[in-house]
MARVEXTI-511470 format. One line per 4 residues: number of its first residue (from 1); their letters; for each residue x, y, z of N, C-alpha, C. Coordinates in Angstrom, 1 decimal. Layout:
# residues N
NUM = A = X,Y,Z,X,Y,Z,X,Y,Z; ...
END
This chain:
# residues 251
1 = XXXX = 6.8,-23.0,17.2,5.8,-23.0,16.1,6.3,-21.9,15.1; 6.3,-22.6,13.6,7.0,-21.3,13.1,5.3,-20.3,12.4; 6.3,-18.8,12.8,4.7,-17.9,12.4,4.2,-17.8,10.8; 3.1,-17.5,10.5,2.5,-17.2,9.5,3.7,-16.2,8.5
5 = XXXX = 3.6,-16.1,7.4,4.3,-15.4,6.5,3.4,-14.3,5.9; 4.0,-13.1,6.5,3.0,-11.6,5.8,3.6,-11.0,4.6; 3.1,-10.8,3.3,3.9,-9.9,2.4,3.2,-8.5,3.0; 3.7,-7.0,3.2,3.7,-6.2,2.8,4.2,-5.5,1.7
9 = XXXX = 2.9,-4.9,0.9,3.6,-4.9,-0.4,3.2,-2.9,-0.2; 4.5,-2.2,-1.0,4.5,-0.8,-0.7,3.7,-0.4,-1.7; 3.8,1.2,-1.1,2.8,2.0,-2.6,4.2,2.6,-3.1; 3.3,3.9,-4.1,3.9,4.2,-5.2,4.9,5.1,-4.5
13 = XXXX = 6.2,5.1,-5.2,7.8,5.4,-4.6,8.0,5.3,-3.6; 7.8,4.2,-2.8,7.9,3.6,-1.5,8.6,2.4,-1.7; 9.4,1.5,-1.1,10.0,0.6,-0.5,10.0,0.0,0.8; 10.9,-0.8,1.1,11.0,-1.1,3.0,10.5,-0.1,4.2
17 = XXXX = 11.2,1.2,3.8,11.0,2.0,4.9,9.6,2.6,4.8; 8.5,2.4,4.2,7.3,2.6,4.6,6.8,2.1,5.6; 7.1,0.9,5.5,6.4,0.1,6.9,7.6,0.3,8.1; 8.3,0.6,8.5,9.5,0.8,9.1,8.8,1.0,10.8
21 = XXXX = 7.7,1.4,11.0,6.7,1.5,12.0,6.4,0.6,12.3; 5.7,-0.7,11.4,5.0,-1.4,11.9,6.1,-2.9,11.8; 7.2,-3.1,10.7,7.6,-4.3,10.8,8.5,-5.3,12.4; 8.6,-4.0,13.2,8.8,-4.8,14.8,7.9,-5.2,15.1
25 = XXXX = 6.5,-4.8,15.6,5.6,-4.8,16.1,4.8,-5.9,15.2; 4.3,-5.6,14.4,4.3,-6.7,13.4,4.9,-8.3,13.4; 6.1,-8.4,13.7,7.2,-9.1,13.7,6.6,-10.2,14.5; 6.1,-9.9,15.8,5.8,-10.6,16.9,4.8,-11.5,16.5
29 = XXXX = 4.1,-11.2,15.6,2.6,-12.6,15.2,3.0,-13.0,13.8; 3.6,-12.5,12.9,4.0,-12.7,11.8,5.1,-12.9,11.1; 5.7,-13.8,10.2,7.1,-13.3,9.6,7.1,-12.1,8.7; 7.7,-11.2,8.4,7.2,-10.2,7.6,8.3,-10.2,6.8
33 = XXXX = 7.5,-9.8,4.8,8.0,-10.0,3.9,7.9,-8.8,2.8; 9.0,-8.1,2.7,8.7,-6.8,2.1,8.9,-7.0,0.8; 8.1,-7.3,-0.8,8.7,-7.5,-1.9,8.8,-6.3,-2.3; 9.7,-6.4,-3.6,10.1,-5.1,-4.5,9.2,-5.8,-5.9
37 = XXXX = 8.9,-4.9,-6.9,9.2,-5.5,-8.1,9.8,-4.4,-9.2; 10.6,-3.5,-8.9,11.6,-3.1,-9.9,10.6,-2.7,-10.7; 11.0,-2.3,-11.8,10.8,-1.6,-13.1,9.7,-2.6,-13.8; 8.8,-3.2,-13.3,8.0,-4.2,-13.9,6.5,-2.8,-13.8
41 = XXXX = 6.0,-2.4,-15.2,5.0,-1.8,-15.1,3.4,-2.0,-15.5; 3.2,-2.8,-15.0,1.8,-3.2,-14.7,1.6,-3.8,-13.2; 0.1,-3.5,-13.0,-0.6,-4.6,-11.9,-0.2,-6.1,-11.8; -0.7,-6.5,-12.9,-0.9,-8.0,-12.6,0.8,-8.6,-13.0
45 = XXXX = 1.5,-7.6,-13.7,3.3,-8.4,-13.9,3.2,-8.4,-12.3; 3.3,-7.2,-11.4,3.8,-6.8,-10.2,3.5,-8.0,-9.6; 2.0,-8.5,-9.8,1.3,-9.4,-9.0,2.0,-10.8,-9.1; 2.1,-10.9,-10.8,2.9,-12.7,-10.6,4.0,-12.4,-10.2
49 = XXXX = 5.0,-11.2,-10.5,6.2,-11.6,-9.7,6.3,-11.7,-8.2; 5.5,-11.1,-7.2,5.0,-11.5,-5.6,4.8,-12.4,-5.6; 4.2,-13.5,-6.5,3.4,-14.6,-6.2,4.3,-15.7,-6.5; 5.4,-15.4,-7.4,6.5,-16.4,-7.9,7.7,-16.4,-7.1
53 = XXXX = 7.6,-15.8,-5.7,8.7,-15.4,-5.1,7.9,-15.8,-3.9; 6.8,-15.8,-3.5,6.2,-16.0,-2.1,5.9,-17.3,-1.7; 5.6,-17.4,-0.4,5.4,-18.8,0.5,3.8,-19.4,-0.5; 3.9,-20.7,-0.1,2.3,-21.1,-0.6,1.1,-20.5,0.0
57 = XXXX = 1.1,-19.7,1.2,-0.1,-19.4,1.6,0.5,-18.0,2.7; 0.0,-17.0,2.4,0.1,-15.5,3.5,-0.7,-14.2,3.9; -0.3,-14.1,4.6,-1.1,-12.6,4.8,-0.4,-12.1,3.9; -1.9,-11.1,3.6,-1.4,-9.7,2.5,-1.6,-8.7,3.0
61 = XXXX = -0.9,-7.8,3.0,-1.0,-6.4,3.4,-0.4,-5.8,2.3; -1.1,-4.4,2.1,-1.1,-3.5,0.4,-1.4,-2.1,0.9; -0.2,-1.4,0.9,-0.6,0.4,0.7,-0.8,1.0,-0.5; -1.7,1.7,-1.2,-1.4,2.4,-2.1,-1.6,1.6,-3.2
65 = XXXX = -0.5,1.6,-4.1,-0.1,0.8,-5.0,-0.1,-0.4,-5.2; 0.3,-0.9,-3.6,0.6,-2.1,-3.1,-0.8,-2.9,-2.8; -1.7,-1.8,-2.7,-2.9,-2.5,-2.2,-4.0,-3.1,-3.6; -3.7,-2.5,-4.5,-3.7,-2.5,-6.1,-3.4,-4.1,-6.3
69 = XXXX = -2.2,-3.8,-6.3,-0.8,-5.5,-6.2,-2.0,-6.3,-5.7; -2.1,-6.4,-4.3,-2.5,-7.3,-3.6,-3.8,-7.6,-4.0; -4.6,-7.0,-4.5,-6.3,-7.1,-5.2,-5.7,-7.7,-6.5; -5.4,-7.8,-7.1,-4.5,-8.3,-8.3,-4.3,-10.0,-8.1
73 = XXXX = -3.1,-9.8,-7.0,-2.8,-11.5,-6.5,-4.0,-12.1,-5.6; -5.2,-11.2,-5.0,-6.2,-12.0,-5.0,-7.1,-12.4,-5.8; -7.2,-11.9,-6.7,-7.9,-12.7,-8.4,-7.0,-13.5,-8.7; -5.3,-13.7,-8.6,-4.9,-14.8,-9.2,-4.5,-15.7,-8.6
77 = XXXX = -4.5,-15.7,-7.2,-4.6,-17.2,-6.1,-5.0,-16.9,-5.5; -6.5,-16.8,-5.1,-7.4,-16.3,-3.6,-6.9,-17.7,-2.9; -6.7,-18.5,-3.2,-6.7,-19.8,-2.0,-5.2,-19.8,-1.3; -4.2,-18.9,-1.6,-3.2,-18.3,-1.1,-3.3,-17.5,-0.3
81 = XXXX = -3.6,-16.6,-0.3,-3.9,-15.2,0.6,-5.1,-16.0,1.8; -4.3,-16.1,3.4,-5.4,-16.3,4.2,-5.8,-14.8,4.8; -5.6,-13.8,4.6,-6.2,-13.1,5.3,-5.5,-11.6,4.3; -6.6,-10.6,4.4,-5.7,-9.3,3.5,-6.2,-7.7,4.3
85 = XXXX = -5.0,-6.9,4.2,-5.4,-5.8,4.6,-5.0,-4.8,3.9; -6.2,-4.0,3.5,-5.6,-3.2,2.0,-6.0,-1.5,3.3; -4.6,-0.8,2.8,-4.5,0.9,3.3,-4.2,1.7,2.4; -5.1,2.8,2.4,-5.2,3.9,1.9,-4.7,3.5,0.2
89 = XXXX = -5.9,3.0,-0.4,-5.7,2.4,-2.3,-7.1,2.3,-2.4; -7.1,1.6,-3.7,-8.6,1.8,-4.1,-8.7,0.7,-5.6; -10.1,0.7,-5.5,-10.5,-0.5,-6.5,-10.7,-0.4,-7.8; -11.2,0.9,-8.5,-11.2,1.2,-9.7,-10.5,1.5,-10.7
93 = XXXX = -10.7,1.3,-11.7,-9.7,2.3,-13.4,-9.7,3.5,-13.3; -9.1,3.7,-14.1,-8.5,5.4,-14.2,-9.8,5.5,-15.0; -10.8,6.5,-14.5,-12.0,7.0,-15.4,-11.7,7.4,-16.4; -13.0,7.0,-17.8,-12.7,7.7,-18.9,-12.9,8.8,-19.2
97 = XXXX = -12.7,9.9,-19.7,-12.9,11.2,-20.3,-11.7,12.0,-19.6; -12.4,13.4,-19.0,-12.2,14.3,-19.0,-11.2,13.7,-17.4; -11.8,13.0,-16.7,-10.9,13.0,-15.2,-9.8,12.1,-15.9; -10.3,11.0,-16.4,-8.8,9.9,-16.5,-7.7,11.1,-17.1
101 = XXXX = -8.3,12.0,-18.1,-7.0,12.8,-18.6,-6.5,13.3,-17.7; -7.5,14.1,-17.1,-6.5,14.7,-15.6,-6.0,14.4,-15.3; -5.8,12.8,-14.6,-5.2,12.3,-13.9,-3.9,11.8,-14.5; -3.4,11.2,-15.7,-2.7,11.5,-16.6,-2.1,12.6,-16.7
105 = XXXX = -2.5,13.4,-17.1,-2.1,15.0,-17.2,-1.5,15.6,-15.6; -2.1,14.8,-15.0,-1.0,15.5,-13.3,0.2,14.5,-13.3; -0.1,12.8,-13.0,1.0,12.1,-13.1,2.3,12.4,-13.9; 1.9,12.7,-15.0,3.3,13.4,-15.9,3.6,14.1,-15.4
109 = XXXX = 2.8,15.4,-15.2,4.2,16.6,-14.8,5.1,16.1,-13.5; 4.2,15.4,-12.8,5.4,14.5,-11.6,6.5,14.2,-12.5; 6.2,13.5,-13.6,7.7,12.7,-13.5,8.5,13.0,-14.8; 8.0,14.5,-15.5,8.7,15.4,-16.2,9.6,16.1,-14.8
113 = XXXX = 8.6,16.6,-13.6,9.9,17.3,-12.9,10.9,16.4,-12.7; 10.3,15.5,-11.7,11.2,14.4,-11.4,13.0,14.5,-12.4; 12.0,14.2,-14.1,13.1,14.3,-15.0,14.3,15.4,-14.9; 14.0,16.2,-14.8,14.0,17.6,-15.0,15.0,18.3,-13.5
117 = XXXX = 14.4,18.1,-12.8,14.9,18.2,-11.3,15.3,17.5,-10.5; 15.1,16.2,-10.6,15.4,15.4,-9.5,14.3,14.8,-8.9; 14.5,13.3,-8.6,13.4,12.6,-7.3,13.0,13.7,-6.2; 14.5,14.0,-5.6,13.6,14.6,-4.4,13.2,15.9,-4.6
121 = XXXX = 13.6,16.6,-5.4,12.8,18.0,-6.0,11.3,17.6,-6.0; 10.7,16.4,-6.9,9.4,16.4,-7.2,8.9,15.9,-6.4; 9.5,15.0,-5.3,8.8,14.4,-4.0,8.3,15.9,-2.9; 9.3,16.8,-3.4,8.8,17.6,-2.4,7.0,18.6,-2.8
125 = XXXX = 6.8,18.3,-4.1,5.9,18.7,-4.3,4.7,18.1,-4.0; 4.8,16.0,-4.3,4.4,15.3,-4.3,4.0,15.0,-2.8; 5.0,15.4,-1.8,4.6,15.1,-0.4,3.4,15.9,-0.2; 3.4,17.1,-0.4,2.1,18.1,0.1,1.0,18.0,-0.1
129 = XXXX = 0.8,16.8,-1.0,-0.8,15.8,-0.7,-0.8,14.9,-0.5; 0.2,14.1,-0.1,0.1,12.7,0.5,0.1,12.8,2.2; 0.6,13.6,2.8,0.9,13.8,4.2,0.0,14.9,4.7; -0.9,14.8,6.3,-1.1,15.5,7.0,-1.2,17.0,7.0
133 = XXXX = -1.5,17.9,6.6,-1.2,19.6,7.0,-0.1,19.2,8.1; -0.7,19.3,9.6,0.0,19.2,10.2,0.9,18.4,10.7; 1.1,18.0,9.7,3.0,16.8,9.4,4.2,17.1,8.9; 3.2,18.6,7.8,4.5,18.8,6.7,5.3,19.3,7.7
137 = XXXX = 5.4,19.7,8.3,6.7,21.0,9.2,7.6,19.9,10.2; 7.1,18.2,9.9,7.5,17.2,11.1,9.0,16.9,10.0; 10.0,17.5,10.4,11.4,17.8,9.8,12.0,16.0,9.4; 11.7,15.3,10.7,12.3,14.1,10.2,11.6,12.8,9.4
141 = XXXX = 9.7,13.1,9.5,8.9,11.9,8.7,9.0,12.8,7.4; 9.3,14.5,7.1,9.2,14.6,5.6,10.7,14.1,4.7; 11.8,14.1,5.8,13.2,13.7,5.2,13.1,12.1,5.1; 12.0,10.9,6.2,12.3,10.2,5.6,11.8,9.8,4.4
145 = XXXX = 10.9,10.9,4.1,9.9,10.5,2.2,10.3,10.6,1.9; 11.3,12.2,1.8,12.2,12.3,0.5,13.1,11.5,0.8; 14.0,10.9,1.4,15.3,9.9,1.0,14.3,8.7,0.8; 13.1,8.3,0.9,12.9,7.4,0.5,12.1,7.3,-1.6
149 = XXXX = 11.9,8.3,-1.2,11.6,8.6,-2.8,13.2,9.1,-3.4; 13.7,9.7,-2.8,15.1,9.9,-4.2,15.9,8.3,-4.1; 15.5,7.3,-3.6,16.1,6.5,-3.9,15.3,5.4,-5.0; 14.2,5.7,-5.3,13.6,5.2,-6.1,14.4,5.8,-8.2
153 = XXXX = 14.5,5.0,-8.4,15.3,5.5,-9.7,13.8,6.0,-10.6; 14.8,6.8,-11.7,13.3,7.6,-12.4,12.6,6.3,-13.2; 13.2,5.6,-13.8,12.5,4.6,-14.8,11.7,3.6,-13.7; 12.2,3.5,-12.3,10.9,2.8,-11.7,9.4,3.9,-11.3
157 = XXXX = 9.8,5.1,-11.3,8.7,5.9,-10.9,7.9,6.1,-12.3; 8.5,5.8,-13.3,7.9,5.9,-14.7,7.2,4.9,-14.8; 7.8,3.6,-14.3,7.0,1.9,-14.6,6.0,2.0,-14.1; 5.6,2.2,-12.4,4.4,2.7,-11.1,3.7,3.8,-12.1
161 = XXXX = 3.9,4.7,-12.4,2.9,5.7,-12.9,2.2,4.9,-14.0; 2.9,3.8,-15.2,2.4,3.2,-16.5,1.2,2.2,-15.9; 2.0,1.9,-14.3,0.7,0.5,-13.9,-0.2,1.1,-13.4; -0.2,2.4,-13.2,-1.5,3.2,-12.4,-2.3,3.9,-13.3
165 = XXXX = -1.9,4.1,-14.0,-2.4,4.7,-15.3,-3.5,3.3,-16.5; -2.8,2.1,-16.3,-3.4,1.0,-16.6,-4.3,0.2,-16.1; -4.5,0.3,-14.1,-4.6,-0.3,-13.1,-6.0,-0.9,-13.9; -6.1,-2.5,-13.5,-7.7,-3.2,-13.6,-8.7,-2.8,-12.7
169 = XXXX = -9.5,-2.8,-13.0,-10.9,-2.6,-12.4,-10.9,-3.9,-11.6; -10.9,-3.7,-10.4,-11.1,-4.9,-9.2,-12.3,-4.7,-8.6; -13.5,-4.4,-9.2,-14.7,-4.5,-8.4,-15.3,-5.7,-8.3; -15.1,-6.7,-9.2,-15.2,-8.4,-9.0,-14.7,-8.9,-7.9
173 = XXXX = -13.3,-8.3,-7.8,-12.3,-9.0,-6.9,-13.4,-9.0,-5.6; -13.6,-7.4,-5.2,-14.0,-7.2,-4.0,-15.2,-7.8,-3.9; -16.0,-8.1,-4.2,-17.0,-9.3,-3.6,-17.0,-10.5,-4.0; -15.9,-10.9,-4.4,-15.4,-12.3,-4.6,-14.6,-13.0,-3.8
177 = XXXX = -14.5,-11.6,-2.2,-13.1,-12.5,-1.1,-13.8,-12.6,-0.1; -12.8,-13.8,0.3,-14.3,-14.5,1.2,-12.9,-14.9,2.6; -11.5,-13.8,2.5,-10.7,-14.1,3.5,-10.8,-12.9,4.7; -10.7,-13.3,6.0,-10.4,-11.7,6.6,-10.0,-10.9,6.0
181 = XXXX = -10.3,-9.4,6.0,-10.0,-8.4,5.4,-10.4,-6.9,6.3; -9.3,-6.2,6.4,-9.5,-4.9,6.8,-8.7,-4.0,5.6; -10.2,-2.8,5.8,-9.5,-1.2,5.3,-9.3,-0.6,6.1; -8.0,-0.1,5.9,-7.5,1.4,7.0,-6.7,2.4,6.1
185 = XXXX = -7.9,3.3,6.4,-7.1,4.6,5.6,-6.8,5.9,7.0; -6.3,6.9,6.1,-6.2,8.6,7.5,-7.8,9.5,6.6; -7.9,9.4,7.7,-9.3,11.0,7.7,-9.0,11.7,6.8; -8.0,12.2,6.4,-7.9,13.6,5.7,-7.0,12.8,4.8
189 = XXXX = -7.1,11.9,4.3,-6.4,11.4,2.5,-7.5,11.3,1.6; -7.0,12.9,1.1,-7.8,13.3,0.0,-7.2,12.6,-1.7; -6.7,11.3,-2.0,-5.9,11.1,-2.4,-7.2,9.4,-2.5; -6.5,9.1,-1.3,-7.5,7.7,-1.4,-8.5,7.9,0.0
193 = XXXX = -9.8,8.2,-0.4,-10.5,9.0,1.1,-10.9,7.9,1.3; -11.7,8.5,3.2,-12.6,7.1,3.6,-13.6,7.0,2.7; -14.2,7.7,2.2,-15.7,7.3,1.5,-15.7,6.3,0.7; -14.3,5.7,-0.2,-13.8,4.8,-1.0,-13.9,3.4,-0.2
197 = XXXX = -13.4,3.5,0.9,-12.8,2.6,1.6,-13.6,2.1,2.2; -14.7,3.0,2.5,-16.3,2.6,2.8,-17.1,1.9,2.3; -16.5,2.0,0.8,-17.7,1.4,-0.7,-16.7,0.5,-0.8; -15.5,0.3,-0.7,-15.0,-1.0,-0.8,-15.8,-2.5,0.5
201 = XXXX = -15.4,-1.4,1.7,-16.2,-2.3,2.5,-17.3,-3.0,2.3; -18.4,-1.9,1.9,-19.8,-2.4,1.5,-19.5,-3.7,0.6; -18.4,-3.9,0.2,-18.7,-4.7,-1.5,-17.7,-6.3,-0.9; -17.0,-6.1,0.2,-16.3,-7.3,0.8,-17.0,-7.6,1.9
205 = XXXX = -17.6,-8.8,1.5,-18.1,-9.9,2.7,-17.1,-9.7,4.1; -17.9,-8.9,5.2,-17.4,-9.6,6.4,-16.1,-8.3,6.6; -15.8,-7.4,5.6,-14.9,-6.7,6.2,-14.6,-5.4,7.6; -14.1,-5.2,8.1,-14.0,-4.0,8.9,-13.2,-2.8,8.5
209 = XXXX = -13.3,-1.6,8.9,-12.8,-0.3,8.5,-12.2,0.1,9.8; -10.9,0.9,9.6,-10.4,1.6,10.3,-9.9,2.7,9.4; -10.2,4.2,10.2,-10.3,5.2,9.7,-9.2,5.9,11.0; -8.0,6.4,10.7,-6.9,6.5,11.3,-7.1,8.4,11.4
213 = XXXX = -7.0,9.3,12.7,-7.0,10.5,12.5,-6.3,11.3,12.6; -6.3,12.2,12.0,-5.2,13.2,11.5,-4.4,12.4,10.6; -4.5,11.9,9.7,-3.5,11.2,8.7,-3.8,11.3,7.5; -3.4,11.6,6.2,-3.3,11.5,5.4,-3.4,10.3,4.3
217 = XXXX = -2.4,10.4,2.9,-2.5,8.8,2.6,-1.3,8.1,2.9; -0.2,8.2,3.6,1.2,7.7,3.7,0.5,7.3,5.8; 0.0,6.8,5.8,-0.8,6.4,7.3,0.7,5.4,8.1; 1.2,4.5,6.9,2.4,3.6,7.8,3.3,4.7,8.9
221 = XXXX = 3.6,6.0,7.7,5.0,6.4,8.1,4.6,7.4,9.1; 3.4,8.5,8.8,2.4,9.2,9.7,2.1,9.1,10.7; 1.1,7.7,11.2,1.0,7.1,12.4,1.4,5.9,12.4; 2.9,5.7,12.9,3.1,4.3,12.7,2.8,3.5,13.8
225 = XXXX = 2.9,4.0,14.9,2.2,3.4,16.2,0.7,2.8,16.0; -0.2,4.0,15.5,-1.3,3.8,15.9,-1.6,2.6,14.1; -1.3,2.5,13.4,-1.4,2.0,12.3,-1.1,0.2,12.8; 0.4,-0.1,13.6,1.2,-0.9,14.1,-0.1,-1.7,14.6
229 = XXXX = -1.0,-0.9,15.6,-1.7,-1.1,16.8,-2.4,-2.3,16.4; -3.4,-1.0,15.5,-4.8,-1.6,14.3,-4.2,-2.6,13.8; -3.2,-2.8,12.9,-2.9,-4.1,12.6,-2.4,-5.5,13.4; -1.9,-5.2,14.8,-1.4,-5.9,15.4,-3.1,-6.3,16.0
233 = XXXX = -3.9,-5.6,16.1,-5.2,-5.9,16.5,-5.9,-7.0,15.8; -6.0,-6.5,14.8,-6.6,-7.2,13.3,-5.9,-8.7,13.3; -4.5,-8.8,13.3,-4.0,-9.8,12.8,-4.3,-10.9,14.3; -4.3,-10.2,15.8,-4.5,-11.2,17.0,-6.0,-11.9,16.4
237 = XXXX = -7.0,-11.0,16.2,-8.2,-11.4,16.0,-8.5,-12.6,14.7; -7.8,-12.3,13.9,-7.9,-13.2,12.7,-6.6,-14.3,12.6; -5.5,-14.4,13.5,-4.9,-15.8,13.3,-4.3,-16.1,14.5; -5.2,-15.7,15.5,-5.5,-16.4,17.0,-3.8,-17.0,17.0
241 = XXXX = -3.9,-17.9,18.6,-2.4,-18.1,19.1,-1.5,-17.7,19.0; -0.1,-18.2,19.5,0.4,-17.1,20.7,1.3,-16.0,19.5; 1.4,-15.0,20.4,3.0,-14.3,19.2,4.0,-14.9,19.4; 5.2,-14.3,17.8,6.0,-15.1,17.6,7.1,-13.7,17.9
245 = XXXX = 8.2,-14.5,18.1,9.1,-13.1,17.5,10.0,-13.0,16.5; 10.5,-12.1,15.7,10.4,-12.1,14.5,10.9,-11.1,13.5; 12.3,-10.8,13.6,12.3,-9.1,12.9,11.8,-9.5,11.5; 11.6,-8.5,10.4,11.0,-8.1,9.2,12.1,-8.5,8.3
249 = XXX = 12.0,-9.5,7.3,13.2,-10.0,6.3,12.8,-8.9,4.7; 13.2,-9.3,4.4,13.5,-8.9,2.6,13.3,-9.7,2.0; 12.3,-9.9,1.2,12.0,-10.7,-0.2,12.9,-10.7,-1.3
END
């Protein structure tokens, strides 16, 4: 029987090796499908290009940025996506006034340093709110962010910042999905918290929450086991029969 087809779509300066935890484990009930979209800076470009490249019908899985993507491609073919699990992202616009500036106003200096110093110079800044307290001192999950961020080139970190800075307002989306769906964020991601992921739930028909501990907002690379688990849980529960096996391909 051949298995269901999963996109895992990454967050912001993330690629393949975000999911790198879960795409074995995963593998076993799912085909898994990691897209890129390059230098394309909006939501909904990101969206059609996943969707121009993907199977007629799949699981979606979305971190971050990715989880943005994936709310996006469920406004533009809900009858595609059988089942979605959005981690550590969130459903609103960049607020107006005084926060949306902020928020603007911090994303640049990221990617003035970035300019200025280097990817992994400004990932090292960038990591110390995405990850754990007690993760930063874990020598080989903080080397694999930075090699995974200095491989992101600066004009794609510039494109991700323009689509997050743009991002649509998906509060339609979320009580407009009527497919399995789980939130899983970390306890301590102050970044994209549970309280969010709480009010997302409230607003999706039928969803469930997992709240992952001691984790931050990078939960794949963090706890990849216990992340692996919850998803391999989720996905037995919601597309029944047997596992498959399966390593993780490239879109």
């Amino acid at each position: 029987m051949t298995p269901p087809s999963a996109l895992l779509l990454p967050g912001l300066l993330c690629d393949r090796a975000l999911w790198a935890g879960q795409l074995a484990a995963l593998g076993t009930q799912v085909r898994c499908i990691v897209p890129a979209w390059g230098a394309l800076d909006s939501v909904p470009a990101m969206a059609a290009a996943v969707l121009a490249q993907a199977p007629p019908r799949f699981v979606l899985l979305g971190h971050s940025l990715g989880g943005r993507v994936a709310l996006e491609i469920v406004r533009s073919a809900p009858a595609r996506v059988s089942a979605l699990a959005l981690l550590n992202t969130g459903y609103q616009p960049r607020p107006a006034g005084a926060a949306g500036d902020h928020e603007a106003r911090e994303r640049q200096a990221l990617l003035e340093r970035a300019g200025a110093d280097g990817m992994r110079a400004m990932g090292r800044v960038w990591v110390q709110r995405m990850v754990h307290p007690l993760r930063l001192g874990a020598a080989a999950l903080i080397e694999a962010i930075l090699a995974m961020i200095e491989r992101c080139p600066l004009e794609v970190f510039a494109a991700q910042i323009r689509a997050l800075l743009e991002r649509p307002d998906a509060s339609a989306v979320l009580t407009a999905i009527r497919c399995p769906t789980l939130l899983l964020c970390g306890a301590q991601d102050s970044w994209s918290p549970p309280a969010r992921h709480e009010a997302m739930a409230r607003l999706i028909r039928g969803s469930q929450l997992a709240v992952i501990p001691e984790c931050a907002h990078m939960s794949p690379m963090e706890r990849p086991a216990e992340v692996a688990e919850r998803l391999s849980q989720w996905l037995a529960a919601t597309l029944g029969g047997p596992r498959h096996a399966r390593e993780g391909d490239q879109l």
